[in-house]
C-alpha positions in Angstrom: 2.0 -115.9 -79.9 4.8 -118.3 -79.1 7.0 -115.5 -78.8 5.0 -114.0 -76.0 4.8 -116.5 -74.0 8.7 -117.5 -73.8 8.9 -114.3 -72.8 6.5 -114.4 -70.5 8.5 -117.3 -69.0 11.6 -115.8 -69.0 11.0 -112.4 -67.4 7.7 -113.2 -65.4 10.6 -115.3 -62.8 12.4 -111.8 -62.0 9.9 -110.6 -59.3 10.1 -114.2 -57.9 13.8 -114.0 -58.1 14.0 -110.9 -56.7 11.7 -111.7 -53.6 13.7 -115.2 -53.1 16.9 -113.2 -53.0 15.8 -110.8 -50.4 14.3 -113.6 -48.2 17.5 -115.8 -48.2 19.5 -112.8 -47.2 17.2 -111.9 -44.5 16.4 -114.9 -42.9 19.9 -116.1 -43.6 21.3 -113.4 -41.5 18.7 -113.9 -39.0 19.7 -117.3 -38.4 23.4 -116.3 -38.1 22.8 -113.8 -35.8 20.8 -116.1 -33.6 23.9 -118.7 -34.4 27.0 -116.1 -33.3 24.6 -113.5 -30.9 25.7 -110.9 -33.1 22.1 -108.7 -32.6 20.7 -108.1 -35.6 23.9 -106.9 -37.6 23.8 -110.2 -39.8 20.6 -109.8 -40.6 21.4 -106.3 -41.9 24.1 -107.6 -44.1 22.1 -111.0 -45.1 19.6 -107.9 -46.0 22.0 -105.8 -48.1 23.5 -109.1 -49.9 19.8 -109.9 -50.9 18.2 -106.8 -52.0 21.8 -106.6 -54.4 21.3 -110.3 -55.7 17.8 -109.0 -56.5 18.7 -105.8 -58.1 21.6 -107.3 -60.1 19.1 -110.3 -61.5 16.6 -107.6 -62.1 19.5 -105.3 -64.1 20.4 -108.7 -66.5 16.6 -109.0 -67.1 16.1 -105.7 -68.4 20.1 -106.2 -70.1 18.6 -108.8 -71.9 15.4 -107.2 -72.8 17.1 -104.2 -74.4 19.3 -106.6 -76.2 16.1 -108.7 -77.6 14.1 -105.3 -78.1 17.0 -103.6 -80.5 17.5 -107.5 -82.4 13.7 -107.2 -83.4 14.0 -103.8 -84.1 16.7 -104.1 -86.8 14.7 -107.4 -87.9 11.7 -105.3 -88.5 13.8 -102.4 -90.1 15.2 -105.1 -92.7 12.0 -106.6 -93.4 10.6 -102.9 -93.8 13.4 -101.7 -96.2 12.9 -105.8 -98.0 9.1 -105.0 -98.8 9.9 -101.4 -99.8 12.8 -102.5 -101.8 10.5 -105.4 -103.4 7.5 -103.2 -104.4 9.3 -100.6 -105.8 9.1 -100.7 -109.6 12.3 -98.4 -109.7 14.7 -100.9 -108.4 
């Protein structure tokens, strides 16, 4: 049960982070381009800077999920083969 919730608290801050990201960028560039007149280009770019700040912490989530998921996997395999290994008269 542990387990489940450190995950929990370690992926369930991706949408956050993705939604902080995207706001930061936008209302970062609106504020520059009410700070140079530049007319809603910064905001585009502020926009574009956010959504890929959000997409790359969203990538290194699922990286590291993959990376967790195969480490159990192979935990599970050994402890599979261990028990097989252990109740077979055989060996």
């Amino acid at each position: 049960m542990q387990q489940y919730w450190k995950g929990v608290g370690r992926y369930g801050t991706v949408g956050l982070e993705l939604a902080l990201s995207v706001l930061v960028g936008l209302f970062g560039g609106q504020w520059l381009d009410k700070k140079f007149g530049t007319h809603g280009i910064l905001t585009l770019v502020g926009l574009a800077y956010g959504l890929a700040a959000g997409a790359r912490a969203v990538w290194r989530a699922l990286k590291s999920a993959n990376r967790e998921a195969e480490e159990q996997e192979r935990q599970d395999q050994q402890t599979r083969k261990k028990f097989h290994d252990d109740g077979d008269p055989e060996h």
